[in-house]
VOGU-3710 file (C-alpha; in Angstrom, 3 decimals, decimal comma):
1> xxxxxxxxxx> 29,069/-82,391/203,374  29,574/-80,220/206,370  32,399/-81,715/207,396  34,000/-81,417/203,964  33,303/-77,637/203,523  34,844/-77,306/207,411  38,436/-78,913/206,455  38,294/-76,645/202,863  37,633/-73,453/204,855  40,318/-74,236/207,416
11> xxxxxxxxxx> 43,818/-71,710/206,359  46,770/-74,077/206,041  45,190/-77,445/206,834  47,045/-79,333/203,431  50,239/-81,656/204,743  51,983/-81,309/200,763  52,130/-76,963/201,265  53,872/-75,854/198,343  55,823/-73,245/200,273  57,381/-75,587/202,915
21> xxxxxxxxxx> 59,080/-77,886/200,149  61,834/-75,970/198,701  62,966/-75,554/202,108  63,147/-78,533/203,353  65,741/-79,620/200,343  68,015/-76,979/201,216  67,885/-78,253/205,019  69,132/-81,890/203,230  71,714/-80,235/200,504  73,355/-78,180/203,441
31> xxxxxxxxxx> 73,638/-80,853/206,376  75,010/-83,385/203,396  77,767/-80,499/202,394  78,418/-80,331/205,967  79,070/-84,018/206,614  81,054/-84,258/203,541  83,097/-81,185/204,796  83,583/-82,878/208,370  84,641/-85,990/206,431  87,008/-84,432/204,114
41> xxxxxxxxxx> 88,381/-82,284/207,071  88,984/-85,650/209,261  91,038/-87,153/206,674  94,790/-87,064/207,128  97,472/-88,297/204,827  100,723/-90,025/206,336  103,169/-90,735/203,489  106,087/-93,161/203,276  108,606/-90,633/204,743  106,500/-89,063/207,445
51> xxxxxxxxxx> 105,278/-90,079/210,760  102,166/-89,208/212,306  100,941/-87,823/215,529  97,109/-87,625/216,910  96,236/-85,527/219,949  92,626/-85,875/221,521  91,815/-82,293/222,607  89,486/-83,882/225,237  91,477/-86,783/226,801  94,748/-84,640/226,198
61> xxxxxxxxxx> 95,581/-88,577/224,731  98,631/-88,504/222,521  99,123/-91,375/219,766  101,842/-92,417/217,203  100,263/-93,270/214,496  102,742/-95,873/212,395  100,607/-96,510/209,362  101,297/-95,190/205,920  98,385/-93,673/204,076  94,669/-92,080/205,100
71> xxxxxxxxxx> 94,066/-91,426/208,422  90,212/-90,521/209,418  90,208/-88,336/212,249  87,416/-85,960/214,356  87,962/-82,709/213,826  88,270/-80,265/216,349  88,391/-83,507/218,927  91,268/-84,639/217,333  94,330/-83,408/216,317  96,470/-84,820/213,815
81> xxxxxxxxxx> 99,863/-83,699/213,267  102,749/-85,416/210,586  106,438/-85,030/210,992  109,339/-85,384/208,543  111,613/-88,590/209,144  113,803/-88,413/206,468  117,425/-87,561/206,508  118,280/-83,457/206,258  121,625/-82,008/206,275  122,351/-79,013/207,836
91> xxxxxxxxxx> 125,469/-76,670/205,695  127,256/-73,834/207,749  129,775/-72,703/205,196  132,301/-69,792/205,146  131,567/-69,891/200,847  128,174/-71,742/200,825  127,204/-72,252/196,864  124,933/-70,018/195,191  121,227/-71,384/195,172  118,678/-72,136/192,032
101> xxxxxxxxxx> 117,995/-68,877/191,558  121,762/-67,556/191,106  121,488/-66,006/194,579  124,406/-66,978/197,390  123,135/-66,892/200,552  125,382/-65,485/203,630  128,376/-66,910/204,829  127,915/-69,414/208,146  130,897/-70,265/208,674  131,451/-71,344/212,543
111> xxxxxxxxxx> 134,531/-69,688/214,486  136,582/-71,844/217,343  139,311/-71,079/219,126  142,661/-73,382/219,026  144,246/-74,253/222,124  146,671/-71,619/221,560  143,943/-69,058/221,807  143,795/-68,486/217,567  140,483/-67,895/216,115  140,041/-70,317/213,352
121> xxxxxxxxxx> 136,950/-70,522/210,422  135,817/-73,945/209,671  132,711/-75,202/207,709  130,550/-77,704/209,355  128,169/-80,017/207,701  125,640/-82,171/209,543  123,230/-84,681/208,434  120,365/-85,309/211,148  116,694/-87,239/211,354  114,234/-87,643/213,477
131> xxxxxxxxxx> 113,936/-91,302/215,246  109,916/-92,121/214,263  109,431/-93,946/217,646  110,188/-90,943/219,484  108,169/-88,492/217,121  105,437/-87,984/220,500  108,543/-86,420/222,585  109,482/-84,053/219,215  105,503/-82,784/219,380  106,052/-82,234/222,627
141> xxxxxxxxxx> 109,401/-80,585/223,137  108,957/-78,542/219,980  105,256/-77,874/219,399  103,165/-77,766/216,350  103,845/-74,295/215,632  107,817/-74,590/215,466  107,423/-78,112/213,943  105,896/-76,483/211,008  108,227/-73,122/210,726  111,574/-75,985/211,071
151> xxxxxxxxxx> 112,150/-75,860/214,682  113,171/-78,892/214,960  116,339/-76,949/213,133  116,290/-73,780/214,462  115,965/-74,636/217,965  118,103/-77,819/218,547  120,222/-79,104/215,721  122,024/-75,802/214,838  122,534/-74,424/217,938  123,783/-77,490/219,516
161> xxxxxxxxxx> 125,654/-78,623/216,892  127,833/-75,209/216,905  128,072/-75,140/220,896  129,522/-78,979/220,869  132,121/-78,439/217,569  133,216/-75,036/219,479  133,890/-76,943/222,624  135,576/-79,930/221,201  137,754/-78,256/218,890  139,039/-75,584/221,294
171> xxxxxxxxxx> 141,267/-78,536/222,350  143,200/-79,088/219,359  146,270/-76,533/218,495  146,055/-74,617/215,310  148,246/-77,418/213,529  146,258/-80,114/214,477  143,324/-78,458/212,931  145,081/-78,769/209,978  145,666/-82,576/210,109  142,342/-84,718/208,772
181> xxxxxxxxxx> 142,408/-87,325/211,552  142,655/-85,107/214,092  139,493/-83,573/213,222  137,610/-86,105/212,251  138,249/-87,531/215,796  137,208/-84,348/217,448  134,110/-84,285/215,239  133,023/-87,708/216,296  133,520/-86,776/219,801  130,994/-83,887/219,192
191> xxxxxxxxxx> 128,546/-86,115/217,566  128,381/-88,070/220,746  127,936/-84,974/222,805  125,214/-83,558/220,988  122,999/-87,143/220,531  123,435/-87,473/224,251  122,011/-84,062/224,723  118,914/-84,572/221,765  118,538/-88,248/221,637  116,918/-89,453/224,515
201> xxxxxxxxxx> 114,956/-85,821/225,422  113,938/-84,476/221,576  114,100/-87,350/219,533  116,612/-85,961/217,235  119,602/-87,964/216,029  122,805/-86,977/214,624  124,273/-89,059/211,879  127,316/-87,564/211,058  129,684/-84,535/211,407  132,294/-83,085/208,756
211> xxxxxxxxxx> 134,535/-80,580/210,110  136,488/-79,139/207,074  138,593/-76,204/205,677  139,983/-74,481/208,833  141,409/-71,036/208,043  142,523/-68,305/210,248  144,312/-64,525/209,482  146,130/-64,728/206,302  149,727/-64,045/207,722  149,564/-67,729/209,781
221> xxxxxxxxxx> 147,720/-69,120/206,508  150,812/-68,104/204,806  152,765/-69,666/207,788  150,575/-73,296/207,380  151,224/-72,746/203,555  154,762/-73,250/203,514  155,145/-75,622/206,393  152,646/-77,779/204,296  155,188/-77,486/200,793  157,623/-78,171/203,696
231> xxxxxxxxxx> 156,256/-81,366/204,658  155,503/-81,894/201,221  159,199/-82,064/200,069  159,858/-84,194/203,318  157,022/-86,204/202,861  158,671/-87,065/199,279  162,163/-87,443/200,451  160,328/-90,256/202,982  159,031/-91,861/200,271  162,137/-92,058/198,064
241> xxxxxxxxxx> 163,900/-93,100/201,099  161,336/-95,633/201,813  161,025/-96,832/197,980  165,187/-97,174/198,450  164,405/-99,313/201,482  162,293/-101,362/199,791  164,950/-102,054/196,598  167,639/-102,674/199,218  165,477/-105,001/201,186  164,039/-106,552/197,548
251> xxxxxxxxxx> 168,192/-107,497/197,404  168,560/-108,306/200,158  165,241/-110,957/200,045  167,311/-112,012/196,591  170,575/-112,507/198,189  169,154/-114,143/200,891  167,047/-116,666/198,797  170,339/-117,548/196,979  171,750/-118,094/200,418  168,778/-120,064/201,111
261> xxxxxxxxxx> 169,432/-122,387/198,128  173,005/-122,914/198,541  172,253/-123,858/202,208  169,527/-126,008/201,563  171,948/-127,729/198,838  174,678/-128,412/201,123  172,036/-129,488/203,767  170,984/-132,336/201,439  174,305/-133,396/200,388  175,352/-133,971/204,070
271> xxxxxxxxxx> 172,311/-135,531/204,664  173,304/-137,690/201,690  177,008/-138,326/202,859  175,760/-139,001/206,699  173,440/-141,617/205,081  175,848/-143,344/203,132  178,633/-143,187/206,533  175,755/-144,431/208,414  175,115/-147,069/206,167  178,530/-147,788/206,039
281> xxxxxxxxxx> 179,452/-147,785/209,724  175,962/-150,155/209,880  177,417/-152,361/208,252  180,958/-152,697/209,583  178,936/-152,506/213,034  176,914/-156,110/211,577  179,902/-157,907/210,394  182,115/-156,890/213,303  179,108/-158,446/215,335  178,946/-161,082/212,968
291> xxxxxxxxxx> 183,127/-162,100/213,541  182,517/-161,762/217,219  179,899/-164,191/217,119  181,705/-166,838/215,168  185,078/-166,335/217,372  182,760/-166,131/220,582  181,004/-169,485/219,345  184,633/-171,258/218,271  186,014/-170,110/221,518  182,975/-171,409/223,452
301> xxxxxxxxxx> 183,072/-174,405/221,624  186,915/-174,965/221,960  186,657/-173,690/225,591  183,540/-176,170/226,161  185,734/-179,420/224,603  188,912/-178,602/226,732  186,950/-178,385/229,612  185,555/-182,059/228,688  188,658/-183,352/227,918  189,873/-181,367/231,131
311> xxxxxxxxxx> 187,167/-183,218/232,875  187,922/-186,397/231,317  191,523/-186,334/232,430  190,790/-185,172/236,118  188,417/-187,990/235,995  190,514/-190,456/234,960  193,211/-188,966/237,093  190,660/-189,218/240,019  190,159/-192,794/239,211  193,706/-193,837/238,742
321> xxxxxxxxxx> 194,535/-191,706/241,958  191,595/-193,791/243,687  193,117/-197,331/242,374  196,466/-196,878/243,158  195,106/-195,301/247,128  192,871/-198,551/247,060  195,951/-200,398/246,236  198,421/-199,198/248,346  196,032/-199,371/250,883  195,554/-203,314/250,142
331> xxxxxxxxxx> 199,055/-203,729/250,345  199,681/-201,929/253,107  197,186/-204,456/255,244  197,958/-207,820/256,779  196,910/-209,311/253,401  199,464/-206,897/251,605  202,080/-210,116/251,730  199,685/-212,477/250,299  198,463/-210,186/247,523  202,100/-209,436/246,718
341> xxxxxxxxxx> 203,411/-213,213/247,138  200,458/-214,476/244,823  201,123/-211,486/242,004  204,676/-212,823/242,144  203,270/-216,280/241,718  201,157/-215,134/238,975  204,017/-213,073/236,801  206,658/-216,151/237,693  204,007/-218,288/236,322  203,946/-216,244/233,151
351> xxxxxxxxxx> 207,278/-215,805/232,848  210,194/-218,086/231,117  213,559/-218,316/232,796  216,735/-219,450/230,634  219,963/-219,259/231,561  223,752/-220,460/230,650  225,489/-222,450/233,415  228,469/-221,045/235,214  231,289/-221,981/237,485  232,112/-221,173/240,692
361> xxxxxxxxxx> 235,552/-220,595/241,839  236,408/-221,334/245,460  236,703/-217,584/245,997  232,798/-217,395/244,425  229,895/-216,913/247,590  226,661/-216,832/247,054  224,763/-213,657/248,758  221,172/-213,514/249,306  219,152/-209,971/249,137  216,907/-210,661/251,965
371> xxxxxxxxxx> 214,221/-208,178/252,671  215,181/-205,278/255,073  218,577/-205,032/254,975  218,785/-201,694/253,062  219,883/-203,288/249,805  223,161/-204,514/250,771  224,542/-207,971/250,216  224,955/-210,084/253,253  226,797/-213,957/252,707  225,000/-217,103/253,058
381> xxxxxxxxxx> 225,729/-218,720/256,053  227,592/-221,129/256,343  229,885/-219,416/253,583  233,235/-218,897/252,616  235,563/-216,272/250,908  234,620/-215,038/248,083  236,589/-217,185/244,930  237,189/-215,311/242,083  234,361/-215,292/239,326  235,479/-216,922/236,532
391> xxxxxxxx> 232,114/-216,842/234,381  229,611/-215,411/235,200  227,075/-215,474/232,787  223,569/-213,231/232,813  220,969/-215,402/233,060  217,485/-213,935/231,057  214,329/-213,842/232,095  211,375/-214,292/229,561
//
């Protein structure tokens, strides 16, 4: 019992004090408003045409951050930063429209000078973006302050832009100016001037430059006026002269093609008369072959027989020739006499001798022909004088 009344006479011994416990809630309520606040404060929002940027205040890291949508962040450790990437255009106009509110904002027009030394007003549109992988070197070239009050703008695009259209165009004369080509030329040569000075250092891109409406003091204006109606009227006398060129050269395509056709006709009737004489002439050619073959085969023929019967002759010529040698040369022998006497023998055997008897006179004397004496007649001997011939019959030898 002692102990009991000891621990109920002791000041603030009970664990569950009713003062303590109110307390203690608003300890919990507070620290879970202050995590929700740290939460909500670390969350950052990249949308689709935005790129974002984290810095870590400790590290002095720096981070691109690609992703589209919540970002959860430290705060105070990190710093999170998002940057326009869509396409802006930049207007410097001598008239510039008036805005939504009906109120026209100054002129910003940009003055160059022509090669000639003028002073000419032209308006200058530009249409620029930021390249998202290079969105770290815009943070840092620009910083987070200018980012947010456009210096991306202020500080780079519009001066630069001005500086590189001044310089380009200061080498065109005031009539150039005037000519489209001419400055869109000069304009893209500006563009390339001012992406090599933004690109690769701030990130910043060009897309495109439109130099337009070049004016200058209102006495040359009236000069560029009429030298425009002047080229004008030229400009229309060219193209009546070149729509007259075109009808003359129309006829002349029409005359031509007629030409064309009347050639090409006479082409293929020459072609058809050169056939026909070259089928002709073919044909003369084949029988005039033909009649030299026959003649050349009659006269080979005819030339072929006489030499046979040529042949045949000299033969037999040869042969007779060799008989009659062979002969002569048998009779000219020591057997010549013999052959002769008993050819005699043989054609006095054949042969039948009649005769009519005759008288002899006393003048009559028989003569003998005797062999070498030249052919004369030489008297018997023995012989008288010649008698007279009385008869003297032929006698005939069969």
């Amino acid at each position: 019992m002692a102990s009991g009344s000891d621990l109920s006479a002791a000041p603030g011994a009970s664990p569950a004090s009713p003062s303590h416990a109110p307390r203690a809630g608003l300890t919990v309520l507070v620290l879970l408003f202050v995590v929700v606040g740290v939460l909500v404060a670390g969350v950052r929002n990249v949308s689709g045409g935005e790129i974002g940027v984290s810095v870590n205040n400790l590290s002095g890291d720096v981070r691109l951050e690609n992703k589209v949508g919540l970002h959860f962040t430290i705060p105070y450790v990190i710093s999170f930063y998002t940057i326009d990437k869509t396409e802006k255009t930049l207007a410097m106009l001598g008239d510039p429209p008036a805005g939504p509110d009906g109120a026209k904002p100054p002129a910003d027009f940009l003055n160059v000078k022509s090669s000639e030394g003028d002073n000419v007003k032209v308006d200058v549109k530009v249409t620029y973006r930021i390249e998202p992988e290079k969105a770290v070197e815009v943070l840092r070239t620009t910083g987070s302050e200018a980012l947010a009050a456009n210096g991306i703008l202020r500080n780079w695009v519009r001066p630069t832009v001005r500086a590189a259209v001044a310089d380009r165009f200061n080498e065109l004369t005031r009539e150039e100016m005037n000519e489209g080509d001419k400055r869109r030329e000069q304009a893209q040569a500006a563009l390339d001037d001012i992406n090599k000075k933004l690109r690769d250092r701030f990130g910043i891109l060009i897309t495109s430059i439109a130099v337009e409406n070049p004016s200058s003091y209102p006495e040359y204006e009236q000069i560029v006026r009429a030298r425009k109606d002047t080229d004008q009227e030229v400009k229309a006398i060219v193209e009546q002269q070149g729509a007259e060129r075109e009808a003359q050269k129309k006829r002349v395509n029409e005359e031509q093609a007629k030409y064309d056709v009347a050639i090409s006709a006479a082409e293929a009737q020459a072609e058809r008369d050169i056939a026909e004489a070259t089928a002709k002439a073919t044909k003369t050619v084949q029988e005039a072959e033909a009649e030299y073959v026959r003649v050349t085969a009659e006269a080979v023929g005819k030339l072929k027989k006489d030499e046979a019967e040529a042949n045949g002759r000299r033969r037999q010529a040869e042969a007779d020739y060799e008989g009659t040698r062979q002969l002569v040369m048998a009779l000219s022998g020591a057997a010549g006499s013999q052959l002769v006497a008993a050819e005699f023998a043989k054609r006095l055997k054949e042969m039948q001798i009649t005769a009519l008897p005759y008288v002899y006179n006393a003048f009559v004397q028989s003569y003998l022909m005797e062999q070498g004496t030249g052919g004369k007649a030489v008297p018997l001997p023995g012989a008288g004088a010649a008698a007279p011939i009385l008869n003297n019959p032929q006698p005939t030898v069969r």
